[in-house]
C-alpha positions as CSV (number, residue, x, y, z in Angstrom):
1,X,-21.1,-21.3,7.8
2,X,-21.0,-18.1,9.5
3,X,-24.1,-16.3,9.6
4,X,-24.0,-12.5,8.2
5,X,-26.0,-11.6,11.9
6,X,-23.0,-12.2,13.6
7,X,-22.0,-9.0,15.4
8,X,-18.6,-10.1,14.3
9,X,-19.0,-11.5,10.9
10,X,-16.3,-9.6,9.5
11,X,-14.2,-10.3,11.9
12,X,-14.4,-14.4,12.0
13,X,-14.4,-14.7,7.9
14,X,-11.4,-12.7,7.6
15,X,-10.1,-15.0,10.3
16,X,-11.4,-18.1,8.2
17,X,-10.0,-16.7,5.4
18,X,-6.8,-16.7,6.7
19,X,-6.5,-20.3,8.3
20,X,-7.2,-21.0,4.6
21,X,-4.4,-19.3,3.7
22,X,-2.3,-20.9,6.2
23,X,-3.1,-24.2,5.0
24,X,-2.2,-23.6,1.8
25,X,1.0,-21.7,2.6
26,X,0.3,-18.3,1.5
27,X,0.1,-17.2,5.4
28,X,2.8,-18.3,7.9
29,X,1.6,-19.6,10.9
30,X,3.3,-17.0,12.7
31,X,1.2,-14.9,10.4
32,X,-2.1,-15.6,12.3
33,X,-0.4,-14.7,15.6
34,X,0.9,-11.0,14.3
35,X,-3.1,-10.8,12.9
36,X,-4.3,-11.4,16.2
37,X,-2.4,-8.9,17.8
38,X,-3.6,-6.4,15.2
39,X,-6.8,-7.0,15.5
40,X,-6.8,-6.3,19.2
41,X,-5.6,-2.8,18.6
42,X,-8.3,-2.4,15.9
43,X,-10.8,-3.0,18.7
44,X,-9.1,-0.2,20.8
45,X,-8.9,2.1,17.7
46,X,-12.7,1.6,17.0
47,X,-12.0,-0.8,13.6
48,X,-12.3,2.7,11.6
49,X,-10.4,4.7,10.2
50,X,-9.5,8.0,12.6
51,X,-9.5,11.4,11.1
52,X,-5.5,10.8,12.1
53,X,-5.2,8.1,10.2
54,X,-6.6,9.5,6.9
55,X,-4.1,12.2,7.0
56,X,-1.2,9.6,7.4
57,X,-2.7,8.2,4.2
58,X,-3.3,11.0,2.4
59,X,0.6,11.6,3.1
60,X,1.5,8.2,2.1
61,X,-0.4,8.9,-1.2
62,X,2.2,12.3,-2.0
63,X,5.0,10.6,-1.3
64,X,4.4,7.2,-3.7
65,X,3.5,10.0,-6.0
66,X,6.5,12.2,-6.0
67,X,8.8,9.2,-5.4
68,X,11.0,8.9,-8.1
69,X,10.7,4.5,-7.6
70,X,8.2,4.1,-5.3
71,X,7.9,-0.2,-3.9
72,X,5.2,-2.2,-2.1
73,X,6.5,-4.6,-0.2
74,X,4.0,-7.6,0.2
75,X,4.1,-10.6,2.7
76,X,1.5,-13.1,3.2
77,X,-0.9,-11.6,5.2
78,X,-1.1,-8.4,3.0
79,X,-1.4,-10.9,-0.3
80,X,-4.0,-12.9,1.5
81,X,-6.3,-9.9,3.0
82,X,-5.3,-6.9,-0.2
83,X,-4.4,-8.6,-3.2
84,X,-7.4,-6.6,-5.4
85,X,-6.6,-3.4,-3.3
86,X,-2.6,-3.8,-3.6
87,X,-3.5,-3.7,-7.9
88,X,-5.6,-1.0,-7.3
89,X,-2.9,1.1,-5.5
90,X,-0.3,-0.4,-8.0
91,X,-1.9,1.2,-10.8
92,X,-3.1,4.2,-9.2
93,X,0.5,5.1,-8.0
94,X,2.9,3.5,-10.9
95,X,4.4,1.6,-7.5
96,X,6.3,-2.1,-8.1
97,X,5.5,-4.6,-6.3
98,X,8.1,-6.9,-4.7
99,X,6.9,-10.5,-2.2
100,X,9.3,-9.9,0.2
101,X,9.2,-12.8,3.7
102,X,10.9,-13.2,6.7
103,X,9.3,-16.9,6.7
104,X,10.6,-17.0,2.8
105,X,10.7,-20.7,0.7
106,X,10.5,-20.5,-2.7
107,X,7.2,-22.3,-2.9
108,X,5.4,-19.7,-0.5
109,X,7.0,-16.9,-3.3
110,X,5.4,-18.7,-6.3
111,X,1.9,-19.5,-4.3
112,X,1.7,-15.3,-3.0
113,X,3.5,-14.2,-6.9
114,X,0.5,-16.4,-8.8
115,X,-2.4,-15.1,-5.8
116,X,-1.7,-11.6,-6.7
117,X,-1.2,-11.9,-10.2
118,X,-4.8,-13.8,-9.9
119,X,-5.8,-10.2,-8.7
120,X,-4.4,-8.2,-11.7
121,X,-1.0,-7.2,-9.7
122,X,2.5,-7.0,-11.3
123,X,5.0,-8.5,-9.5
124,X,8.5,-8.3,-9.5
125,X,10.5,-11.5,-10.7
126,X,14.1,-12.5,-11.2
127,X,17.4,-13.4,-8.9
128,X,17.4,-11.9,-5.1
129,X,20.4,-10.9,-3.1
130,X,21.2,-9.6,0.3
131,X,20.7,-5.7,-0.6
132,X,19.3,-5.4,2.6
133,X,21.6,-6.0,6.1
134,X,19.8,-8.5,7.9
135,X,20.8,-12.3,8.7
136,X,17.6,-13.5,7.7
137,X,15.5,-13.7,4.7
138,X,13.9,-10.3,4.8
139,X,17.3,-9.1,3.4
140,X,16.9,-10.7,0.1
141,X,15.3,-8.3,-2.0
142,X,15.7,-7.3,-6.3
143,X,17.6,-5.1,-7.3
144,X,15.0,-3.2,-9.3
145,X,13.2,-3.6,-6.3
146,X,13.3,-2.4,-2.3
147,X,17.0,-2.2,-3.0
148,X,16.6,0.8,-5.7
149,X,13.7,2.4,-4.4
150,X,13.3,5.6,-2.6
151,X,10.1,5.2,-0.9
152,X,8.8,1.7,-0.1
153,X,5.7,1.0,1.5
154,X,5.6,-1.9,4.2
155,X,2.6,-3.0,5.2
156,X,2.3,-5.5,8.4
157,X,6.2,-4.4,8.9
158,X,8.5,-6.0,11.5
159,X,10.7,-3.7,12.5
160,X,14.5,-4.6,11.9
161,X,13.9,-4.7,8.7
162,X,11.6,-0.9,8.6
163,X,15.1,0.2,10.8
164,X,17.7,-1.1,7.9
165,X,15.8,0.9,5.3
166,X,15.9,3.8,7.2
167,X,19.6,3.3,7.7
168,X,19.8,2.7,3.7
169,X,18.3,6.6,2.9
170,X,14.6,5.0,2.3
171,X,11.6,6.7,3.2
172,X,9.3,4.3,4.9
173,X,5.5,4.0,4.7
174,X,4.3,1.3,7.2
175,X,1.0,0.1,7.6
176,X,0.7,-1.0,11.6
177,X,-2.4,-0.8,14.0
178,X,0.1,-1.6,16.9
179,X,1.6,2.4,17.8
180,X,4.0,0.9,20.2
181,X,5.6,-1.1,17.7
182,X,8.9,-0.5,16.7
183,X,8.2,-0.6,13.0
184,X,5.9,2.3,14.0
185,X,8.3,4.2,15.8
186,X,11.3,3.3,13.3
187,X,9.7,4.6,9.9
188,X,9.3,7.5,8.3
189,X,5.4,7.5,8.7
190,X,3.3,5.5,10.5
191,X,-0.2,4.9,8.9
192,X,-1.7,3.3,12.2
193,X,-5.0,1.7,10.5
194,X,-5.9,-2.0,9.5
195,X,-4.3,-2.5,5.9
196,X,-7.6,-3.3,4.4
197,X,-9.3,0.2,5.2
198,X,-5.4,1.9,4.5
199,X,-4.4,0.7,1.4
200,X,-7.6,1.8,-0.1
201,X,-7.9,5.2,1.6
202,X,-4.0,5.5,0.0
203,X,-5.6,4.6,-3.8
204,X,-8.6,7.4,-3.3
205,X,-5.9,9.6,-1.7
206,X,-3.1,9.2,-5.1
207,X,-6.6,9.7,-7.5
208,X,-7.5,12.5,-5.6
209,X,-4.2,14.5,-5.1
210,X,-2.9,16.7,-7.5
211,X,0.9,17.6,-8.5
212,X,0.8,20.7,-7.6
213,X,-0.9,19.8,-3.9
214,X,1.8,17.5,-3.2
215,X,4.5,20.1,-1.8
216,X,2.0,21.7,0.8
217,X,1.1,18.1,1.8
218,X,4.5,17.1,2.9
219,X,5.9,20.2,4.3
220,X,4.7,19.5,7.8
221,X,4.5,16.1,9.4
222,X,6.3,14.1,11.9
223,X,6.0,10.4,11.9
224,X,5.7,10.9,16.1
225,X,2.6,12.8,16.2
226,X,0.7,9.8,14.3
227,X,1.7,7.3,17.4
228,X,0.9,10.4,19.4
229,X,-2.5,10.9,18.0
230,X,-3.2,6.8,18.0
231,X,-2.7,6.8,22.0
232,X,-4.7,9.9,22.7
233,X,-7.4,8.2,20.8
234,X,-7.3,5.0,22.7
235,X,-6.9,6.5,25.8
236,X,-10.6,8.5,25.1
237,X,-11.9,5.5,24.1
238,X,-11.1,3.7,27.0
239,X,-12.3,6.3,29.4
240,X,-15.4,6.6,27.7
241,X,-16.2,2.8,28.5
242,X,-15.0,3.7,32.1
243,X,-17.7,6.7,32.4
């Protein structure tokens, strides 16, 4: 039992919470390793959302709306840590959502598929093929999925697969708290925040938002200035421990 005193309760329950999931499956192993590494960045980013980062979500939230078939891509981690949130965005911005796994069996498919639809999300079903050009299993995608969409949000990316979509014409959302990554500095826009914090800020953001807003708020952005705003923003933070 971890006591709710502990300066970092949230931290070690979520961690908990995802051993869990790793027992059963639903998280890779691999997948506590890429948490890990996000979670360090989080402590350099403050574990808040930065004035930065609610813009990139804001953004996010115009273009699942003016998408004309917007996808959420969901791995284990996301299903494990978002599955309420990922139905909340789902309905909020008429997204489908597709289980898509680099670490892919069919069993880990039907344990993430029946954990989200636990949480009220829709998820795509059906055959898979290699839409996508990659040798491994992140290619296999729907049809009616990641392979027909226009915008397709990735959160907890890796980035060969962020770099084939932009290749394919997609515009890609990514969810990363690493702004060195190259899933960051592949995609269409970065949303450098911990998904938990993002994909909510994204379902206000698509409530919020009206049509007519939408133009003005994607006339003038740059995926670049996002990494460039996550760096200055560590390097502050960093000096102000130094001072």
């Amino acid at each position: 039992m971890i006591p709710k005193t502990h300066p970092r309760y949230r931290s070690l329950v979520t961690r908990e919470h995802l051993a869990t999931c790793a027992k059963t499956g639903i998280v890779s192993l691999e997948g506590l390793t890429a948490h890990g590494r996000g979670e360090a960045f989080d402590y350099l980013l403050g574990e808040a959302s930065t004035p930065s980062a609610l813009r990139a979500e804001k953004i996010a939230a115009a273009l699942l709306l003016s998408a004309r078939h917007p996808v959420i891509s969901v791995n284990g981690n996301t299903a494990a840590l978002a599955a309420e949130a990922i139905a909340a965005l789902q309905q909020a911005s008429g997204s489908i959502v597709e289980v898509n796994l680099f670490h892919r069996t069919e069993e880990r498919i039907d344990s993430i598929t029946r954990l989200l639809e636990k949480h009220g999300v829709k998820v795509l079903s059906g055959e898979v093929s290699r839409f996508i050009p990659l040798d491994h299993d992140r290619g296999l995608c729907h049809h009616d999925g990641m392979y027909s969409a226009d915008v397709i949000l990735v959160p907890l990316e890796d980035g060969d697969r962020a770099e084939a979509l932009i290749k394919m014409g997609k515009t890609v959302i990514a969810i990363d708290l690493n702004p060195l990554s190259r899933t960051t500095r592949t995609c269409t826009l970065p949303v450098i925040d911990e998904v938990t914090r993002a994909i909510p800020h994204i379902t206000r953001f698509c409530k919020e938002i009206t049509e007519e807003e939408i133009p003005d708020i994607l006339s003038n952005y740059t995926g670049t200035e996002f990494i460039r705003d996550a760096l200055e923003y560590i390097r502050r933070k960093l000096q102000d421990v130094l001072d």
